[in-house]
C-alpha positions in Angstrom: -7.6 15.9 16.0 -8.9 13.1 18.3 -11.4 10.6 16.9 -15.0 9.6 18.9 -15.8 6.1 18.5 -17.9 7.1 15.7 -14.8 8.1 13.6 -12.3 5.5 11.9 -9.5 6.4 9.4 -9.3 5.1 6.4 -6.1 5.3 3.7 -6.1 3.8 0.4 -2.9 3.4 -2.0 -2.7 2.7 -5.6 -0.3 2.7 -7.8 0.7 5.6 -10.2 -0.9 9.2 -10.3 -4.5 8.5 -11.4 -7.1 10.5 -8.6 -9.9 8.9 -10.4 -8.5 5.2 -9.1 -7.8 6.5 -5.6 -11.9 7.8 -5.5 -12.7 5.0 -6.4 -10.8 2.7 -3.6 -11.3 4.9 -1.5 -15.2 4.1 -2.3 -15.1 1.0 -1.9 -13.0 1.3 1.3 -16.2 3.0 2.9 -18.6 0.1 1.9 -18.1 -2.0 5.2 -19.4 1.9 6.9 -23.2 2.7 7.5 -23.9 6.3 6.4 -20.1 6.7 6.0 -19.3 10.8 5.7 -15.8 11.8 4.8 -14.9 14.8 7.4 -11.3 15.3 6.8 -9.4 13.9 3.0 -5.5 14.1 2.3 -3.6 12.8 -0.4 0.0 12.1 -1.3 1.4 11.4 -4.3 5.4 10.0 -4.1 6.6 11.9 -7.4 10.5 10.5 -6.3 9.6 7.4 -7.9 8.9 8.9 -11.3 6.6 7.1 -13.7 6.1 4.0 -10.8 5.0 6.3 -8.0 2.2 5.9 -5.8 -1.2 7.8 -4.9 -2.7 7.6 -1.0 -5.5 9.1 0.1 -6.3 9.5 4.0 -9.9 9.7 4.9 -11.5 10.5 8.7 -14.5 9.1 7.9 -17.8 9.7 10.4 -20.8 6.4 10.3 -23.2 5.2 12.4 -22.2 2.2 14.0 -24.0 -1.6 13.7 -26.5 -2.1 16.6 
């Protein structure tokens, strides 16, 4: 999938397995966006580093550019 120049990824990591603190960062990633709309979301989790793994999440995120 190509982005417009309306489009901007954004990817967020945290540490452990918690989804509620990846929403969360990933919330506050989409702060500097006007009218930010998530249009695609992926996660991975690493599970090979056992309790000290890591959770991203991958955002396409749609906003209306500053003027």
């Amino acid at each position: 999938m190509a982005l417009i120049p309306t489009q901007t990824l954004v990817t967020v990591t945290v540490p452990g397995y918690n989804m509620e603190l990846a929403a969360d960062a990933l919330r506050q990633a989409l702060v500097p966006y006007a009218d930010a709309r998530i249009i695609a979301l992926t996660r991975n989790t690493n599970w090979a580093g056992s309790f000290f793994g890591k959770t991203s999440l991958v955002a396409v995120v749609e906003y209306t550019p500053a003027i």
